[in-house]
N, C-alpha and C positions, 0 to 999 in steps of 0.2 A: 473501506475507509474506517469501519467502525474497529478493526483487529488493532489499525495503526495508530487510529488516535486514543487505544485504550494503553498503548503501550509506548506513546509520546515522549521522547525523553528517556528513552532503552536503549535507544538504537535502530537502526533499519530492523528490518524482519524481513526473512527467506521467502520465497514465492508462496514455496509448498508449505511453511508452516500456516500461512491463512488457504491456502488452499483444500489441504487435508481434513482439519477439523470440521470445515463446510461441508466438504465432499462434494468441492468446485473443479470439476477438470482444469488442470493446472494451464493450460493454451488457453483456454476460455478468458480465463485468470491473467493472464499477460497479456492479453490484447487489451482487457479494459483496463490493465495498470497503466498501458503503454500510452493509452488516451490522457488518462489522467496527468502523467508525467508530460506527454506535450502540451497540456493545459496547463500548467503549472503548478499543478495541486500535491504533486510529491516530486521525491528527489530519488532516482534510480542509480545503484552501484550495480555496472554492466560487471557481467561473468556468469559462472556456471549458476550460484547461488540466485543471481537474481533478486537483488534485498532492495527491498521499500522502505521510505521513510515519510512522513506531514512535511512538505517543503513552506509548512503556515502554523503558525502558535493557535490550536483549535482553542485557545482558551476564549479568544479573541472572533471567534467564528459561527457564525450559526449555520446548523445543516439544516433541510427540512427536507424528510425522507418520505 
């Protein structure tokens, strides 16, 4: 959450580019995006890429982690 919402307003983002820098196995990584998109918390463009985006203006939003 914290990759997308630093990058809000870019564009979606690849699986693997928040995946990598973590050095989050990439399956691990799409099952809890996959939660979050059916929660409504992001907006998923299906294919090979995989790209995520905030389906919410975090300006407007508190996280507590």
């Amino acid at each position: 959450m914290q990759h997308l919402a630093d990058r809000h307003g870019e564009g979606s983002s690849p699986l693997a580019a928040m995946a990598g820098p973590q050095k989050i196995p990439a399956r691990f990584l799409e099952v809890i995006l996959s939660e979050l998109t059916r929660a409504g918390f992001l907006n998923c463009c299906a294919g090979e890429a995989g790209t995520y985006g905030l389906h919410f203006d975090q300006s407007r939003t508190l996280l507590a982690i």
